[in-house]
C-alpha positions in Angstrom: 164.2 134.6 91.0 161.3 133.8 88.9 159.2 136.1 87.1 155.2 134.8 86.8 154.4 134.5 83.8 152.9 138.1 82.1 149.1 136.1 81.6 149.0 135.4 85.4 149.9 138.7 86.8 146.4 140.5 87.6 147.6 142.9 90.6 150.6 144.9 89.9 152.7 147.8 92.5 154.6 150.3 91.4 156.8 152.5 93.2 158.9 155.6 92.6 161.2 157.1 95.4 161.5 160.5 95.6 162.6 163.2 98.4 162.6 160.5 101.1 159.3 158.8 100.5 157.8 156.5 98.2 154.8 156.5 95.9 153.3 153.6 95.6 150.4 152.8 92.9 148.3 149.4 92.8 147.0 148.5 89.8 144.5 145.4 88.9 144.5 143.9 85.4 142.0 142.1 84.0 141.3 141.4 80.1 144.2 144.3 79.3 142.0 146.8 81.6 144.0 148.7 84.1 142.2 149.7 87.4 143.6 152.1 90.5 143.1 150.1 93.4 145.3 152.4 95.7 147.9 155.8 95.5 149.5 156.3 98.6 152.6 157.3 100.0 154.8 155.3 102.3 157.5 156.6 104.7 160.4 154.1 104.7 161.3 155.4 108.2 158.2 154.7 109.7 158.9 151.1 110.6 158.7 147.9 108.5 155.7 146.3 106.9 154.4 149.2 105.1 155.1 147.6 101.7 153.5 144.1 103.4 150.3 146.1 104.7 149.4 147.3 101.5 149.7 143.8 99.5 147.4 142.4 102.2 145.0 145.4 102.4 144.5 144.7 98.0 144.5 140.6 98.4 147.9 140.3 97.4 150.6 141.6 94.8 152.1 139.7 92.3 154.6 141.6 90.4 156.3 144.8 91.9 157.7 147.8 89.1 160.1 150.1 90.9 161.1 153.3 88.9 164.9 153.7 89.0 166.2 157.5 89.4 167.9 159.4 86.5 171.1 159.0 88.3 171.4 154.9 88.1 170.2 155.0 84.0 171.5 155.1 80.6 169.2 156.1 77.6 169.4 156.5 74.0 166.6 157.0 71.5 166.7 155.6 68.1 164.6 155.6 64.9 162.2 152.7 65.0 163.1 150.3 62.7 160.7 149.7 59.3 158.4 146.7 60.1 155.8 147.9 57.9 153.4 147.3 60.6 153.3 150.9 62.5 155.9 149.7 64.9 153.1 148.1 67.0 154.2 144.3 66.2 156.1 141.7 67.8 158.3 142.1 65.2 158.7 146.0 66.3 159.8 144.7 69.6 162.3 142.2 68.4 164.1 144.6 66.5 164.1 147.1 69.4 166.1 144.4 71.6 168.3 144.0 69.1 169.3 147.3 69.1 169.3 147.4 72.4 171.9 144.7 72.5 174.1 146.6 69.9 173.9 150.2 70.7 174.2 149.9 74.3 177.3 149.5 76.8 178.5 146.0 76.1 179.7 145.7 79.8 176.0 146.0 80.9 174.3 142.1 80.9 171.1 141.5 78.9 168.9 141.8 82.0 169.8 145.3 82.5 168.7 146.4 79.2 165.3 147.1 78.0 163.9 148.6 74.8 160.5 149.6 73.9 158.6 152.7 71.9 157.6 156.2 73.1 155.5 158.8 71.1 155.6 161.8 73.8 154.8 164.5 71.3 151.7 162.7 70.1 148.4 165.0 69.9 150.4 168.2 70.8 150.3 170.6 67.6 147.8 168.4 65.4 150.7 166.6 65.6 152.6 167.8 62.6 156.1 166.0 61.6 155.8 163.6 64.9 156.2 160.1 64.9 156.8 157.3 67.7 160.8 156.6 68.5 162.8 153.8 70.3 164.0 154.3 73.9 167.0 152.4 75.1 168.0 152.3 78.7 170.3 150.0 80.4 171.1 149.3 84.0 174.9 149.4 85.2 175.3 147.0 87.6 177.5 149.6 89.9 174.2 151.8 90.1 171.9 150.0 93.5 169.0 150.8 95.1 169.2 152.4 98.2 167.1 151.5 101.3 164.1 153.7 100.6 163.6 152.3 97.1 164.1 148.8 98.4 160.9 149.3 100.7 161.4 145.1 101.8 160.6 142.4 99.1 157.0 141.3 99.0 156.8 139.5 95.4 158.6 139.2 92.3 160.3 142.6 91.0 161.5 144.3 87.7 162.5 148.2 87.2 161.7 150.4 84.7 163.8 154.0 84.1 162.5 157.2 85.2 162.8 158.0 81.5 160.7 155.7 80.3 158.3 156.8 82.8 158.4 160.4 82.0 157.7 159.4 78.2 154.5 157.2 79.0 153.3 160.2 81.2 153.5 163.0 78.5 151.9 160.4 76.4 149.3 159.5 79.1 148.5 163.6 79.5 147.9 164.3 75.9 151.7 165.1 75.1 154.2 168.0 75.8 157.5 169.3 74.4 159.4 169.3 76.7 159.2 167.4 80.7 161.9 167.2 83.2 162.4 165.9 86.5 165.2 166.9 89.5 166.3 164.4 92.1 166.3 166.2 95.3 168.7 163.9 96.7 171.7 163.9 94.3 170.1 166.8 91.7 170.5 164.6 88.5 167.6 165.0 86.2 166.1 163.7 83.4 165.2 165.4 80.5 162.9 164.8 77.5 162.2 167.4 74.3 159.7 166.3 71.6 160.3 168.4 68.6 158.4 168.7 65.2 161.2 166.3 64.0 163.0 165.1 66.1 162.7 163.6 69.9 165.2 164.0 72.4 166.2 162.2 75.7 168.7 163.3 78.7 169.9 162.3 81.8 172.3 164.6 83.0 174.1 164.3 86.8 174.0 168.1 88.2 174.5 169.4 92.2 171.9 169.4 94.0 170.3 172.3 95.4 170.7 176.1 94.4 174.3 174.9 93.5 173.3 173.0 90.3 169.8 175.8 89.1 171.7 177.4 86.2 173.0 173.9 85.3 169.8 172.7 85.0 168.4 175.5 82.7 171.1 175.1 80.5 171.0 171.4 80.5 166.9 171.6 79.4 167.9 174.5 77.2 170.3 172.4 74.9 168.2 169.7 75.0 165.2 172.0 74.0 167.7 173.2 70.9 168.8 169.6 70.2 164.8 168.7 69.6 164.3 171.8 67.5 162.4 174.1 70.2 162.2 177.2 71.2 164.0 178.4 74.8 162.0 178.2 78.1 162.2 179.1 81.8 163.8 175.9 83.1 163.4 175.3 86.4 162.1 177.2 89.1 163.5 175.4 91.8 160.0 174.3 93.6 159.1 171.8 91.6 160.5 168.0 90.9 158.2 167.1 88.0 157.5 169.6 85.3 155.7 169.6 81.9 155.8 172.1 79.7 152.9 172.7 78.8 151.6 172.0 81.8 148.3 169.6 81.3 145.4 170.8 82.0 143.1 168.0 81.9 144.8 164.8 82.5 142.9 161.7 82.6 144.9 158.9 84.2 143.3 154.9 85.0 140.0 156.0 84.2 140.3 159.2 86.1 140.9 163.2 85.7 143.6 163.8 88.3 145.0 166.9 89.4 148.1 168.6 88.7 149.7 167.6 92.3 148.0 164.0 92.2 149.8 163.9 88.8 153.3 165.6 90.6 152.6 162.8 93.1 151.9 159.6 91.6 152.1 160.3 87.9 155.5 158.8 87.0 154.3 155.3 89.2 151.2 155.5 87.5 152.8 155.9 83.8 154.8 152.6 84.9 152.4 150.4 85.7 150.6 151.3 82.6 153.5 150.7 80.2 153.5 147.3 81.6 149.5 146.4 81.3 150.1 148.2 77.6 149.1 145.1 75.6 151.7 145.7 72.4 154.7 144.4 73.3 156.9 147.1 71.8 155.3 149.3 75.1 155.5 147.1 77.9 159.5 146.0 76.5 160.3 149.3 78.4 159.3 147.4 81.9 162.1 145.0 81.6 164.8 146.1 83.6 165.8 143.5 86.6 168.8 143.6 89.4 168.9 140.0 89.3 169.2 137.6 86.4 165.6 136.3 86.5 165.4 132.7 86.3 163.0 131.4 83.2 160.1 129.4 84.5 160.8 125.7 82.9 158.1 123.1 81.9 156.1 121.4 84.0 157.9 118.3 83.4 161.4 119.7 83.8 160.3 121.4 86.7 159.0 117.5 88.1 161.6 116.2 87.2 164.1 118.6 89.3 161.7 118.3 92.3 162.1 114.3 91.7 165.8 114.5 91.5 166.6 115.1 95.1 168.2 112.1 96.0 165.8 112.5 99.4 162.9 112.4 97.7 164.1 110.2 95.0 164.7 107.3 98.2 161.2 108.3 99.7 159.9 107.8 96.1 161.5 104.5 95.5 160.2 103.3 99.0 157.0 104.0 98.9 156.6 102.6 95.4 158.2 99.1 96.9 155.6 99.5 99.7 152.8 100.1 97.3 153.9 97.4 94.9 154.0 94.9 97.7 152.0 96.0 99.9 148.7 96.6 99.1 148.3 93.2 96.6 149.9 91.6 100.0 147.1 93.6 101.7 143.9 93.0 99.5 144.8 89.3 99.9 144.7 88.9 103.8 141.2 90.9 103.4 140.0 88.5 100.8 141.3 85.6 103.3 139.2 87.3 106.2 136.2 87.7 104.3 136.2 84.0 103.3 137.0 82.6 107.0 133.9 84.5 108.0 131.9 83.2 105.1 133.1 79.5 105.6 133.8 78.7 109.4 134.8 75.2 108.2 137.9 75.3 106.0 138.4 71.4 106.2 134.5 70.4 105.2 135.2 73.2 102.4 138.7 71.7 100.6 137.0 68.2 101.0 134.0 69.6 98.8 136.7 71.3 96.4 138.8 67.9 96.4 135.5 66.1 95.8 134.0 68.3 93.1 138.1 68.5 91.0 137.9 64.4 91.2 133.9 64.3 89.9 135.3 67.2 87.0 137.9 65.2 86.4 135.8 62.2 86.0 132.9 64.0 83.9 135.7 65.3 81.4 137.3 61.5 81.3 134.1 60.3 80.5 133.1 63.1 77.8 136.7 62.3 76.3 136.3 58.3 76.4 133.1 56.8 76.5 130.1 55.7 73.9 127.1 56.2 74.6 125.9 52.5 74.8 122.1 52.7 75.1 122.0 55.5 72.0 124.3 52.4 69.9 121.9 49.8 71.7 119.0 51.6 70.1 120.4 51.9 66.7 121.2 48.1 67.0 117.3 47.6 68.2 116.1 50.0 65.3 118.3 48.2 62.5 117.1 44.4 63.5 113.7 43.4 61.5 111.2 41.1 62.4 111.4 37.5 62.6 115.1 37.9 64.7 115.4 37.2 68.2 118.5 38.6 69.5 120.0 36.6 72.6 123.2 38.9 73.6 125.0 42.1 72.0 128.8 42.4 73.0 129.5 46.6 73.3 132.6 47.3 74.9 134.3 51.0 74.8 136.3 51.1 72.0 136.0 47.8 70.9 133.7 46.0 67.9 129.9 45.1 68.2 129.1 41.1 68.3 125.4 40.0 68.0 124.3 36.9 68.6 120.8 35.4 68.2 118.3 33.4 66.0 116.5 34.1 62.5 113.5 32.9 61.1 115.6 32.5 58.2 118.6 33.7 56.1 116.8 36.5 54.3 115.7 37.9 57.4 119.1 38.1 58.3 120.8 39.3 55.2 117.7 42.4 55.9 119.3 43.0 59.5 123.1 43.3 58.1 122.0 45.1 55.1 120.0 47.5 57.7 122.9 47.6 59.9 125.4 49.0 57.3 122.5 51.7 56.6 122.4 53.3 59.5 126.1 54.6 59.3 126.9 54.5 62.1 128.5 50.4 61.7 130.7 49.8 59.6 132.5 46.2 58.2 130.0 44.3 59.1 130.4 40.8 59.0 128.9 37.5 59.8 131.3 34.9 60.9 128.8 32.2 62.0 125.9 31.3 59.9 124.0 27.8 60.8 120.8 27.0 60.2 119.1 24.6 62.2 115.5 23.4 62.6 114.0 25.5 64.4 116.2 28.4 62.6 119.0 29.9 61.6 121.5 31.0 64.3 123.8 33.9 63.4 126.9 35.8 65.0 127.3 39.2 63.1 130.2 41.5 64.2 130.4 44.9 63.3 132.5 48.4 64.3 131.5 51.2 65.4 132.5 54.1 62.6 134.6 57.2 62.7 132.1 59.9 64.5 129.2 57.2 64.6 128.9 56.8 68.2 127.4 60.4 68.0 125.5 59.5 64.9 122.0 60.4 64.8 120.3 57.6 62.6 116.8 57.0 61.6 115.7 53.5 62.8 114.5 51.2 59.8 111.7 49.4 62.0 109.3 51.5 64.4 108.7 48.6 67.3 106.5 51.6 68.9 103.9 51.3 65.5 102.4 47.4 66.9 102.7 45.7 70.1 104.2 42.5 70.7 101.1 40.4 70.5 100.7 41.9 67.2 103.8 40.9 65.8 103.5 37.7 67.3 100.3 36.9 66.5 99.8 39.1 63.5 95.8 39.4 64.8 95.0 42.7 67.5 94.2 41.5 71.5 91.0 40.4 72.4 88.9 43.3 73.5 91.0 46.1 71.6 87.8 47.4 69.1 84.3 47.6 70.0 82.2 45.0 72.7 83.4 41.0 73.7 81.2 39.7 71.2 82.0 41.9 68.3 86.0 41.1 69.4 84.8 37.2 68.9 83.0 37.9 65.7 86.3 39.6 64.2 88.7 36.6 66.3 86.5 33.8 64.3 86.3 35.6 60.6 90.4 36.4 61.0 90.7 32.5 61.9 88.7 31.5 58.9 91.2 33.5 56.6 94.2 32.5 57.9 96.8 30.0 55.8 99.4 27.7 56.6 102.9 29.9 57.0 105.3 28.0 54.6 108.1 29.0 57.3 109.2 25.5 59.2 107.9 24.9 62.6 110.7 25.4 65.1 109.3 22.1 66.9 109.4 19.4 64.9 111.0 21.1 61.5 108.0 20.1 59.2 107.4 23.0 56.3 103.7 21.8 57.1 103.4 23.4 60.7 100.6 25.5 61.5 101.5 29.1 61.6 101.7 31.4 64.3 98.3 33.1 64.3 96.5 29.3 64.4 98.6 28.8 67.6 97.1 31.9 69.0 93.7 31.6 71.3 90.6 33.9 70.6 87.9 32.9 72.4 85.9 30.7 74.5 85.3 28.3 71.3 89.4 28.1 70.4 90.6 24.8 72.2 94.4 25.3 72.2 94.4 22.5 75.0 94.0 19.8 72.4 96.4 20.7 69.8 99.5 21.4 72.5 101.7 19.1 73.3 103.1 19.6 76.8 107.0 18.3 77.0 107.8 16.3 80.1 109.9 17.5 83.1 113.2 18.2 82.7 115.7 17.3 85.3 119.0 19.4 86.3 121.1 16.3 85.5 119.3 15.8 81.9 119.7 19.3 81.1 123.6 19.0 82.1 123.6 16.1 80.0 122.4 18.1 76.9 124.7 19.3 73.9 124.4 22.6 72.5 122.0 21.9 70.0 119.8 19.8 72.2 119.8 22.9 74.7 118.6 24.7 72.2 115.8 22.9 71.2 115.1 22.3 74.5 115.0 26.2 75.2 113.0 26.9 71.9 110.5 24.7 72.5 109.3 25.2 76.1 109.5 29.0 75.4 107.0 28.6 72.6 104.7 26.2 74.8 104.4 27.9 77.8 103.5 31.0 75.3 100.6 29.3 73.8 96.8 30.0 75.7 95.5 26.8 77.8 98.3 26.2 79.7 98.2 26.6 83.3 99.7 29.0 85.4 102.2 25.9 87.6 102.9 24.5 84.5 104.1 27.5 82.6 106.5 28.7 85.2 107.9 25.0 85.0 108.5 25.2 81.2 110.0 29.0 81.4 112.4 27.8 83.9 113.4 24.6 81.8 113.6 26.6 79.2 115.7 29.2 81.0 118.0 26.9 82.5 118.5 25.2 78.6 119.7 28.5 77.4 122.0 29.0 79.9 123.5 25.3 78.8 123.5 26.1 75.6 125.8 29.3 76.2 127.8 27.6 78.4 128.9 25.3 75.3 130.4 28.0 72.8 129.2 26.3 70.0 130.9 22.6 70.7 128.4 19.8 72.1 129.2 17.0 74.4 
């Protein structure tokens, strides 16, 4: 059996047998309050359930205080014990158990004893040479309830002694000196004497009946002289609960009762007040139980026990398994249903996926390896200067640079590998062919491409975007450029006039006395270019087959520059440009060597 714990209990029974019938008291606690909820009597004899009716008429009873008769008791009062706190401490009740443990009969168990403090004397006489006491009482296990105090089981139960009861009640009325109570049934009795100095308590085990009256009186008589009193009546025989003197006021749970409501239901009443008493040196006298009572354990232990079972333990164990592979198992065949109805196609969609992994594949191949070829081609174009024609440039991933082409002359090209090597992005540039020739000097210049110089940003030395082609070739603006015809003809004929021979050789004849590039260029109706060029003859297949490497290269330069010049028709340029076209492409074809 386990007790709830004292915080939880908020409706509380308790019930004292006496002649046959039981008095029952229902008390609700709340915030150390007691409140009557219900007195009445029940008649074990009248069938079952009376206990059970009551609990469901009040919503329910969670801890049941019967009050044990005088016969099945032990008790002892002692001095309270100096706590220097009044006795009202926790300490006060600590020291009480002790006591209780020592003083008591060592063949009755711990549960059977309870200790607590009693001040029945208090506010009787102005309360003169009165002080609170310790009450002892014990339990023997031979002493059982009988079937009237039983009454059925209907919640957790503990006992309290009809002693301890009395001395709550004179307390609860205002205190007496003396109270006693006969058991009709067996005519023991329980007496109690509170005297200016001294406070005494007796249970004493008499006949019943007219048999045991004179026994009586003489047992409250010694106990009156024990306490310091005077003598009194005793008993008259009518009456099972007796004060002396009799209250005549008593307010009980909020209430003044009356002297038979007091008879009646005064000693339950006195028990489930000791309990709701808030110091625990009072309520201590509410701890009497038939049965060991089983300590409620913590939540965890108590988990822990309720996991043990090796049933549950196996149901445990499979559902986890069922969980753990179950539900990820689960959650993946929904994932696969909700993508079938997304994609109705599952071949067109991992032909896609193949096809995308190859192109991501490729993209991060070509992020890893490759140059990027028109950003060096650029740099290249921004490095040469003017006066260089370049014929190829050899870029190959991972690989050196190789120019090839023609200079005006061998400064120009010391300008283009000096510009080269300025960029940083080449680096060991070289120039392993050098060989002038008439109509100029024809170069191959080799470079690398530097550590981190294929991403480079360089700033190109020539702006080819700053003139146009016919500029640079002709060093004069187009016809028509600035203002009307005639003002583009004035400007054509004063630039002519100030023009002088270039002192660069003529890649026609060699001659340093050539005329420049500008006096080749036309201007105007009045310019007769006609007259000063000199159209070269056909040139068959077989000749040009025929031609070394130099020869295709003059070849090559020349018509290029003729068909160039203004005054030559349109038949005959296309002739020279592919003469010239098909020269170059012999003069490749040799490597360098002629025939």
């Amino acid at each position: 059996m386990r007790l709830p714990n004292r915080d939880r209990v908020k409706t509380v029974a308790a019930l004292h047998s006496q002649g046959g019938v039981v008095r029952a008291v229902v008390v609700g606690i709340e915030d150390g309050e007691a409140t009557l909820k219900a007195a009445e009597t029940l008649h074990p004899g009248a069938g079952p359930g009376g206990l059970t009716t009551l609990a469901e008429r009040v919503g329910g009873i969670d801890l049941v205080i019967r009050v044990l008769p005088p016969a099945m008791t032990v008790a002892r009062v002692v001095a309270l014990p100096e706590t220097g706190e009044g006795g009202s401490s926790e300490g006060t009740a600590d020291a009480l158990a002790l006591m209780a443990e020592t003083d008591l009969p060592s063949a009755v168990p711990e549960h059977r004893r309870a200790a607590g403090m009693i001040n029945p004397g208090r506010g009787r006489g102005g309360g003169a040479g009165r002080k609170a006491v310790g009450l002892l009482t014990a339990w023997p296990e031979s002493a059982g309830l009988d079937a009237a105090g039983r009454m059925g089981r209907v919640s957790p139960e503990v006992a309290i002694s009809e002693v301890a009861a009395v001395a709550v009640l004179a307390q609860m009325v205002g205190g007496v000196e003396r109270a006693w109570t006969v058991d009709r049934a067996t005519g023991a009795m329980t007496v109690l004497a509170a005297g200016p100095e001294k406070t005494v308590v007796r249970v004493a085990r008499v006949p019943a009946g007219e048999a045991g009256l004179e026994m009586r009186r003489s047992v409250i008589a010694e106990t009156s002289k024990a306490a310091g009193l005077g003598a009194t009546a005793g008993p008259t025989g009518t009456a099972w609960l007796e004060m002396d003197p009799a209250p005549a006021s008593a307010r009980i749970l909020g209430q003044t009762r009356s002297n038979e409501w007091v008879e009646d239901f005064g000693l339950a009443a006195a028990a489930a007040m000791a309990f709701a008493d808030a110091n625990p040196a009072v309520n201590g006298l509410v701890g009497l139980h038939e049965i060991e009572p089983k300590a409620r354990p913590p939540v965890l232990q108590r988990m822990s026990e309720w996991l043990g079972s090796p049933g549950r333990a196996a149901a445990i164990v499979g559902v986890c398994i069922v969980a753990a592979v179950g539900i990820p198992i689960g959650m993946s065949m929904a994932k696969v249903r909700l993508l079938e109805r997304a994609i109705p196609n599952e071949a067109e969609l991992r032909a896609a996926v193949a096809q995308d992994e190859k192109d991501l594949a490729f993209a991060k191949l070509l992020r890893e390896k490759r140059w990027p070829m028109m950003k060096l081609l650029a740099d290249v174009a921004g490095a040469c200067p003017e006066g260089i024609n370049i014929d190829t440039v050899e870029l190959g991933q991972g690989e050196g640079v190789s120019i090839r082409g023609l200079a005006e002359d061998t400064d120009k090209l010391s300008t283009f590998r000096e510009r080269l090597g300025q960029t940083k992005v080449f680096s060991d540039i070289a120039l392993p062919m050098n060989n002038p020739k008439i109509e100029g000097v024809q170069f191959q210049l080799t470079a690398k491409v530097a550590p981190g110089g294929a991403t480079f940003v360089a700033k190109p030395a020539e702006d080819w975007a700053a003139r146009t082609l016919f500029e640079r070739m002709y060093h004069e603006k187009p016809r028509g450029s600035t203002g009307s015809a005639a003002g583009a003809a004035r400007t054509d004929r004063s630039a002519r006039s100030d023009r002088r021979p270039s002192t660069t050789p003529s890649r026609t004849n060699g001659s340093s006395g050539g005329s420049s590039r500008a006096e080749r260029a036309t201007t105007g109706a009045t310019a007769k270019p006609a007259e000063k060029v000199v159209i070269p003859p056909p040139l068959s297949d077989a000749a040009i087959a025929r031609l070394s490497r130099d020869d295709a290269m003059k070849e090559w330069a020349n018509r290029k520059k003729v068909a160039g010049q203004p005054g030559v028709d349109e038949a005959t340029r296309r002739r020279l440009m592919d003469e010239s076209e098909k020269a170059r492409a012999r003069m490749l074809s040799q490597n360098g060597g002629g025939q």
